[in-house]
Structures are given as C-alpha cells and as structure tokens.
ChimeraX commands (.cxc) that place a marker at each C-alpha (Angstrom):
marker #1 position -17.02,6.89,-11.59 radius 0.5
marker #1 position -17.10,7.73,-7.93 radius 0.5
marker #1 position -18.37,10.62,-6.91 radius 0.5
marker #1 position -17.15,13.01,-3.73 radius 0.5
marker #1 position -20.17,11.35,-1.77 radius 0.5
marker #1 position -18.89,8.02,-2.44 radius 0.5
marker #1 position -15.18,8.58,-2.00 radius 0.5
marker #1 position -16.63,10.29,1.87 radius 0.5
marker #1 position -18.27,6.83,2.85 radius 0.5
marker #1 position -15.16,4.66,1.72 radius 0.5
marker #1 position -12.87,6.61,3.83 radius 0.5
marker #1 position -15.46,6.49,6.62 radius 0.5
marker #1 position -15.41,2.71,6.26 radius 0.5
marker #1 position -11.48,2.67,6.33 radius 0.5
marker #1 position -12.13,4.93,9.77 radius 0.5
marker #1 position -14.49,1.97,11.11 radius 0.5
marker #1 position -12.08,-0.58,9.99 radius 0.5
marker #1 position -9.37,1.03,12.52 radius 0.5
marker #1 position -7.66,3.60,10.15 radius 0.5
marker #1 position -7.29,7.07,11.94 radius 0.5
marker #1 position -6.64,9.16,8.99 radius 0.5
marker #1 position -7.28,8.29,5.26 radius 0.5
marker #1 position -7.91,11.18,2.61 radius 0.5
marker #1 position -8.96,10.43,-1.19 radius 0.5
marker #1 position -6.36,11.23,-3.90 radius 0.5
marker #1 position -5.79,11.30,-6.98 radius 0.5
marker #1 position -3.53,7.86,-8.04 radius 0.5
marker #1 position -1.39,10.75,-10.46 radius 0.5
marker #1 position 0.04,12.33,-7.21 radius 0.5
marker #1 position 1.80,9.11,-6.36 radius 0.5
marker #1 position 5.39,9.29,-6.89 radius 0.5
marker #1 position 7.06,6.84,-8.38 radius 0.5
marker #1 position 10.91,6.13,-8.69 radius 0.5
marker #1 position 13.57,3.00,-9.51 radius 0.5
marker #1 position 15.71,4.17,-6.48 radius 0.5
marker #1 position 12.85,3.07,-4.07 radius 0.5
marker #1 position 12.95,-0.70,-5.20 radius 0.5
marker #1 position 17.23,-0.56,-4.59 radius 0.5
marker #1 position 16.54,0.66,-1.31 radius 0.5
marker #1 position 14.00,-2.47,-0.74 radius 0.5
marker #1 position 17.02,-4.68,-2.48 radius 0.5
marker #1 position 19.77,-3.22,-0.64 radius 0.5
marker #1 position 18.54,-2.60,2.87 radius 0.5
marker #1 position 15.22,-4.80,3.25 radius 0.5
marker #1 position 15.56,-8.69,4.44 radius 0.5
marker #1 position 12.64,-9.28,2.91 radius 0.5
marker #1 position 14.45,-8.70,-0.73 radius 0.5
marker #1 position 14.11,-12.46,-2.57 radius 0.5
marker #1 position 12.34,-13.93,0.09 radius 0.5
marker #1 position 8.75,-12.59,-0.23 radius 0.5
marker #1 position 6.59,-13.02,-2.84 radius 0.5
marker #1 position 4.92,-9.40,-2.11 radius 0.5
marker #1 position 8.91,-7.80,-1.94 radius 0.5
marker #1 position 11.52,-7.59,-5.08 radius 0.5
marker #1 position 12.12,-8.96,-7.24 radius 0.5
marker #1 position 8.25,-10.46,-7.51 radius 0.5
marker #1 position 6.87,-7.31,-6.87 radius 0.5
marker #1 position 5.66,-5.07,-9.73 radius 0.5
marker #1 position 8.45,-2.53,-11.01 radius 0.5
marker #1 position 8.20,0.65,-10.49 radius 0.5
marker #1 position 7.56,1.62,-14.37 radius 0.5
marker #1 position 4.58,-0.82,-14.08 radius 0.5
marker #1 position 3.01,0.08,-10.37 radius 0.5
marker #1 position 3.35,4.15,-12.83 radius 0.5
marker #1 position 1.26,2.71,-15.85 radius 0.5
marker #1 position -1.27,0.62,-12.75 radius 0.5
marker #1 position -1.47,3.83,-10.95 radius 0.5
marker #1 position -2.25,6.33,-14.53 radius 0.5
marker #1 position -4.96,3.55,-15.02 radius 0.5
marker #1 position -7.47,4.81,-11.88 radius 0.5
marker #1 position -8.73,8.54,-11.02 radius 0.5
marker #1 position -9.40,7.75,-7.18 radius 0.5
marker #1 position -7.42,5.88,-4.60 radius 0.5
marker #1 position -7.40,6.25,-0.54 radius 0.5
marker #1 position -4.31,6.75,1.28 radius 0.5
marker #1 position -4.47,5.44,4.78 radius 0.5
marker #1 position -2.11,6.28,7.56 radius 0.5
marker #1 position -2.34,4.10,11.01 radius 0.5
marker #1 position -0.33,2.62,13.58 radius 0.5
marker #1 position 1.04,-0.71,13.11 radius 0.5
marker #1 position 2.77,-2.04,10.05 radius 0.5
marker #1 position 0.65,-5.35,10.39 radius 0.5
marker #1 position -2.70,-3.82,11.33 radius 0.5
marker #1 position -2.68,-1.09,8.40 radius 0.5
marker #1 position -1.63,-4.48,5.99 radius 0.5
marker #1 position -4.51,-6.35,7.15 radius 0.5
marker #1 position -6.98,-3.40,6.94 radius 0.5
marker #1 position -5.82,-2.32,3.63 radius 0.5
marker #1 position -6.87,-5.71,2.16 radius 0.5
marker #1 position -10.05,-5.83,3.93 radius 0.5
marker #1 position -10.75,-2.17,2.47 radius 0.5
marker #1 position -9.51,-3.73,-0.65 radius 0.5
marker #1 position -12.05,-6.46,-0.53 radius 0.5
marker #1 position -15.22,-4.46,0.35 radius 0.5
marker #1 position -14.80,-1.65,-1.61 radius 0.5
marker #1 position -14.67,-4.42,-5.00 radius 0.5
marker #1 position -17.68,-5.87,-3.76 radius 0.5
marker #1 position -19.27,-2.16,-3.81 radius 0.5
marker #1 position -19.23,-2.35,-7.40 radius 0.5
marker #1 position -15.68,-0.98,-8.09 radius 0.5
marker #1 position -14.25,-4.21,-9.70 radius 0.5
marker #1 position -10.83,-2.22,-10.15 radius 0.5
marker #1 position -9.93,-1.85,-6.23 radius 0.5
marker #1 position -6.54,-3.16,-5.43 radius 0.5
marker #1 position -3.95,-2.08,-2.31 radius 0.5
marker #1 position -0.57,-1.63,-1.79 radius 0.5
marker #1 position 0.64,-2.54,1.59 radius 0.5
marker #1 position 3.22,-1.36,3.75 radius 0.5
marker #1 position 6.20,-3.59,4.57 radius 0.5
marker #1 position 7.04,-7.00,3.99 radius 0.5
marker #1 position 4.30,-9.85,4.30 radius 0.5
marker #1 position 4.22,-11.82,7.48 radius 0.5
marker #1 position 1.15,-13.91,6.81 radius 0.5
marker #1 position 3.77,-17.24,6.24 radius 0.5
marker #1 position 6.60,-18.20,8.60 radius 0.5
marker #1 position 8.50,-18.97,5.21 radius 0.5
marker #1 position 7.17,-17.58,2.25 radius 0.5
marker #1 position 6.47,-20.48,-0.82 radius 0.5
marker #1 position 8.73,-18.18,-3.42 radius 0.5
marker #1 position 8.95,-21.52,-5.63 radius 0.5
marker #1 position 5.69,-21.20,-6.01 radius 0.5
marker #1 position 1.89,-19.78,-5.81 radius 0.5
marker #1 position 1.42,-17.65,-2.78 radius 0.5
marker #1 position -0.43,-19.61,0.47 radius 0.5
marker #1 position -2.05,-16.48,0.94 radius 0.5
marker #1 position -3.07,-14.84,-2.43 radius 0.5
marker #1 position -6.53,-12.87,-0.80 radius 0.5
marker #1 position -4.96,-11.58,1.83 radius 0.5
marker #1 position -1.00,-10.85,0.66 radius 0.5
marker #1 position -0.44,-7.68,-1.33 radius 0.5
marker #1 position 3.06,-5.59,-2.52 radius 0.5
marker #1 position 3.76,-3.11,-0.07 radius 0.5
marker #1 position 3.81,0.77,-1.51 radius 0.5
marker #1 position 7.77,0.62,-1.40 radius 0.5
marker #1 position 7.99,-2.58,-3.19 radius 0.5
marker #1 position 6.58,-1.80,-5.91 radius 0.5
marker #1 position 8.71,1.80,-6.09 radius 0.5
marker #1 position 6.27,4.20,-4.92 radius 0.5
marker #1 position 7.88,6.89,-3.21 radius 0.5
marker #1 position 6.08,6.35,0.47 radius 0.5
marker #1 position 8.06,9.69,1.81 radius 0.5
marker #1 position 7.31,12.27,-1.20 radius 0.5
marker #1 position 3.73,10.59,-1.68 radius 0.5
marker #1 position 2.36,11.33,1.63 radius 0.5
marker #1 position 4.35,14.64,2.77 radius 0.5
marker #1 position 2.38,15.76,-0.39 radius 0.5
marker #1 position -0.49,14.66,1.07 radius 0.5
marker #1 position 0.40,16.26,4.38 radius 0.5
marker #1 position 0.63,13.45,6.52 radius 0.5
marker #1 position 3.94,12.94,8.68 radius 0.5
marker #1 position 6.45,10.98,7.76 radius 0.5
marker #1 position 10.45,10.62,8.78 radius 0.5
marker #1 position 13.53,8.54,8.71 radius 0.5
marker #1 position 13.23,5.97,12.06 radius 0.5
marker #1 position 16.65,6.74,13.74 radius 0.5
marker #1 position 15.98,4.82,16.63 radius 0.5
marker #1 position 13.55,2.48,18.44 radius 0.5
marker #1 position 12.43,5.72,20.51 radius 0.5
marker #1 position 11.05,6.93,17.01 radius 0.5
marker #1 position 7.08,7.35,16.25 radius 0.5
marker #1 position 6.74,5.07,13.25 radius 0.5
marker #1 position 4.19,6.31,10.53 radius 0.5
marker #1 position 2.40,3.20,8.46 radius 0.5
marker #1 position 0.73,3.92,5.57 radius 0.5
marker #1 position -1.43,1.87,2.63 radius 0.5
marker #1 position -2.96,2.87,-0.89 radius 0.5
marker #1 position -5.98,1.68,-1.78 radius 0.5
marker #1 position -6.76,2.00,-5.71 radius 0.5
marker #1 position -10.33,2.61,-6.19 radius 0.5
marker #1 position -11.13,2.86,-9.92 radius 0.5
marker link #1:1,2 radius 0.2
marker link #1:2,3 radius 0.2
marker link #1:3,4 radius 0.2
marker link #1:4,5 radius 0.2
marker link #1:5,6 radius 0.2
marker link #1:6,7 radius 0.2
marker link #1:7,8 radius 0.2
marker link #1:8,9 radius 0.2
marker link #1:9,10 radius 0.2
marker link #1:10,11 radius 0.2
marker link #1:11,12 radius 0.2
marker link #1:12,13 radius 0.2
marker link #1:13,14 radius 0.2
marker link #1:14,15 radius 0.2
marker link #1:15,16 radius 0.2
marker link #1:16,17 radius 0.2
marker link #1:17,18 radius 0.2
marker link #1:18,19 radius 0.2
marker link #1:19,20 radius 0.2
marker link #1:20,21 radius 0.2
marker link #1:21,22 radius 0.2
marker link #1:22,23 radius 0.2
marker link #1:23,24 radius 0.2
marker link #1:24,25 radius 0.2
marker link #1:25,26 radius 0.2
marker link #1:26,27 radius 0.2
marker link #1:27,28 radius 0.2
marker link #1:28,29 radius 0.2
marker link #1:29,30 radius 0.2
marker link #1:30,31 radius 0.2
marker link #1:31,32 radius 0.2
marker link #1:32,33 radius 0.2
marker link #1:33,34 radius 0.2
marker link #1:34,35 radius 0.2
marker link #1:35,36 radius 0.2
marker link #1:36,37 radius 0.2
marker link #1:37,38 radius 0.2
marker link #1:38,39 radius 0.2
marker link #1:39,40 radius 0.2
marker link #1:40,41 radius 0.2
marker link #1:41,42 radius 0.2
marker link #1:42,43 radius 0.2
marker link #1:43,44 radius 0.2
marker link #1:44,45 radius 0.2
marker link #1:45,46 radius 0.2
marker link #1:46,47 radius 0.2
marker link #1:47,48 radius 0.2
marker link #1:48,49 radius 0.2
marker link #1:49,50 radius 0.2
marker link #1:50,51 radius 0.2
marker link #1:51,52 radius 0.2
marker link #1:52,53 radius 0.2
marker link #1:53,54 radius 0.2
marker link #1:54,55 radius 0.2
marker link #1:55,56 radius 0.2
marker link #1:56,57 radius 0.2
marker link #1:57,58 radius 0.2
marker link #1:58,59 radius 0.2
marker link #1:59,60 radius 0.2
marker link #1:60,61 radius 0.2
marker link #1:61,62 radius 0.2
marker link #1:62,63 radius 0.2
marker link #1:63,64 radius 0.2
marker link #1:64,65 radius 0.2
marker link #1:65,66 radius 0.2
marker link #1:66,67 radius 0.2
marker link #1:67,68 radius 0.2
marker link #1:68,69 radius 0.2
marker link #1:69,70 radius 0.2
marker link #1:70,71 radius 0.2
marker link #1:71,72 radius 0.2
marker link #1:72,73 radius 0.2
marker link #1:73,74 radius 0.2
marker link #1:74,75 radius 0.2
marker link #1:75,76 radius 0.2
marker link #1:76,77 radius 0.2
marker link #1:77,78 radius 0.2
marker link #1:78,79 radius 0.2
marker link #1:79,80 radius 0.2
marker link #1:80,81 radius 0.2
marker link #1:81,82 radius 0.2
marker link #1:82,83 radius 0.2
marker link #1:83,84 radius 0.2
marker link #1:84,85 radius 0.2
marker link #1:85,86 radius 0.2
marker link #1:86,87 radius 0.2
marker link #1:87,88 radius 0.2
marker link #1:88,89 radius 0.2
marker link #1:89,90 radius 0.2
marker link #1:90,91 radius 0.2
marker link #1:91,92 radius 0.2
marker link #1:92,93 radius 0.2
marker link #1:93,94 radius 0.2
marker link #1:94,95 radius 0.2
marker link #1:95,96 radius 0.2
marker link #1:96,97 radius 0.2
marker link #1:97,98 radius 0.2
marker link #1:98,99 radius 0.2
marker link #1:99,100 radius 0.2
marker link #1:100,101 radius 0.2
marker link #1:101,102 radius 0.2
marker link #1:102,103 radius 0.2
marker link #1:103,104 radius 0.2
marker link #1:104,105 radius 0.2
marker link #1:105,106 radius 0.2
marker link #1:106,107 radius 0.2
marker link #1:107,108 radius 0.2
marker link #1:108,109 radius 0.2
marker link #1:109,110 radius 0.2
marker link #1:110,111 radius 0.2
marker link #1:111,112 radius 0.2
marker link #1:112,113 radius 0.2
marker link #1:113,114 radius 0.2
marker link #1:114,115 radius 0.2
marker link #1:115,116 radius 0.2
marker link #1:116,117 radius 0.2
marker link #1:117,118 radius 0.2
marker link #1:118,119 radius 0.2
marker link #1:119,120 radius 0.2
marker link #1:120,121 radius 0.2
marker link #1:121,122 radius 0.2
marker link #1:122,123 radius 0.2
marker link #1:123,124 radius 0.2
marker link #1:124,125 radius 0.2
marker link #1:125,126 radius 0.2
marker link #1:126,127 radius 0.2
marker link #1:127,128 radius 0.2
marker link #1:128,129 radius 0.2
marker link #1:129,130 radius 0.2
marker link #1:130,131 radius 0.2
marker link #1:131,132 radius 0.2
marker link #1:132,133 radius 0.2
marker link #1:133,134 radius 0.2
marker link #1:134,135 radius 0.2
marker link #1:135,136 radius 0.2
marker link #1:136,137 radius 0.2
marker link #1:137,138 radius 0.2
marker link #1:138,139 radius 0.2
marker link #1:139,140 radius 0.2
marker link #1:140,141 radius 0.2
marker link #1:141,142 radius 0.2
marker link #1:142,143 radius 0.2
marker link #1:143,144 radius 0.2
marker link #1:144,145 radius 0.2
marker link #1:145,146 radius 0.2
marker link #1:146,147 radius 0.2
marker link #1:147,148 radius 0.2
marker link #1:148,149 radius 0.2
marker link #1:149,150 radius 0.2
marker link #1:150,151 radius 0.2
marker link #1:151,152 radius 0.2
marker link #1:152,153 radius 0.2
marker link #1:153,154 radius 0.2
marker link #1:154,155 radius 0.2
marker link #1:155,156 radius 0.2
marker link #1:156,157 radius 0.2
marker link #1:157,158 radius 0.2
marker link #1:158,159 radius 0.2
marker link #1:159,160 radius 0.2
marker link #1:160,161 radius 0.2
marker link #1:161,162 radius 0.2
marker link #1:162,163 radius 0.2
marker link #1:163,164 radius 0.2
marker link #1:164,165 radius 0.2
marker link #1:165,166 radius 0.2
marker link #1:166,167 radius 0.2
marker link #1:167,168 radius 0.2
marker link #1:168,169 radius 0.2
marker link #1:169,170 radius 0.2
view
C-alpha cells in the first residue's frame, strides 16, 4: 500500500511531467452518475466514433465498482485537454513500473491520437488511448469542486478552460 511519502513523490513526478496542480485522493470521493454518459451521448461528437467515448467506454456502474477497487488515485488539473491526456498516460505508465501494477488513468475529452478512430476494431493506439473521466460517467464537476479545484460551464471561447485527469494508483 502506498504510503503518504510515496503518494508526495508521485504527485511531484506528475508536477515534473507538466501538471501544475495534482493532490492524492481517495478513488471513493469520485462521483459517479448515468446522467454524465447522456451528456457525452447527447452533446459530444465524439459519441460512437471513439473507441475511448460511449458506447465503448466503461459504464458508469462499472468505472463505480473500478474506482471501490483502489484506496489512492491522483487527480491532476492542467491546461490543455491534449497535454493533460498525454501526461496522464505517461503518469499512468511510470507509476506501474514503480511497482503499483494496478495504475490506470482516465483522460479528459475525446481521443485525438487517430484522424479516424478503427471502431471496427482493436485500437491503433492501445498504450497511449485511455476513457476520458466523463466517458466513463464520473462526475468531472462534483469530483473536483470537492477537491477544491475550479471548475465551470465554458459559455464562450473567452472562457478559462479547466482540464483535468485521474490517475488510479492501487
């Protein structure tokens, strides 16, 4: 199990990996819900087209049981929908080959990684592409306001945009 020491130097690495804020959590504080994968159907044009979106992506009931299954995950909060993807998986990928066998992220936002994603069949991508938090029906808003990072509704291009990425630990 990780200790406090250990959960410090992973979010320092996130930090040196270009994340500007990342705090441990606890994966039980992530809110889950069904209406968050709707709002990916009805309102994302990603919805059937990415292997990483609906309907591929887990459901929400089994990102809940995923998330009940670890005691420590990082939540990371940068600039950059893209950027936070790619560090997220690189996060992903050293903090496994620390010893924690478990680690898996959730992205933000739809994968990008192919022009035209292969939906008929195996991903082009599968070490790098990961479900994004919303996807998979975590509640992005109520997960990190309870955090205490910032977070609101885009209304217009003017708007600071907040990314953010979970990183499951074990």
């Amino acid at each position: 199990m990780a200790t406090r020491a250990e959960l410090d130097k992973l979010c320092r690495l996130a930090q040196e990996l270009g994340i500007p804020e990342v705090k441990a959590i606890d994966p039980r504080t992530v809110v889950t819900a069904e209406w968050v994968r709707l709002k990916c159907q009805y309102g994302c044009g990603g919805h059937n087209k990415r292997l990483t979106c609906p309907p591929y992506s887990p459901t929400p009931a089994t990102t809940r049981k995923m998330l009940d299954e670890y005691r420590h995950a990082l939540l990371l909060h940068g600039d950059g929908h893209a950027k936070v993807r790619e560090i997220a998986v690189e996060l992903e990928r050293r903090i496994f080959l620390e010893g924690y066998y478990k680690a898996f992220a959730f992205a933000c936002g739809p994968c990008w990684l192919c022009e035209k994603c292969n939906v008929g069949g195996p991903c082009k991508h599968p070490y790098q592409a990961r479900p994004a938090m919303e996807a998979s029906g975590i509640d992005v808003f109520a997960t990190v306001r309870g955090h205490g990072f910032p977070i609101q509704v885009v209304t217009s291009r003017d708007c600071q945009q907040n990314h953010y990425a979970l990183v499951l630990v074990e």
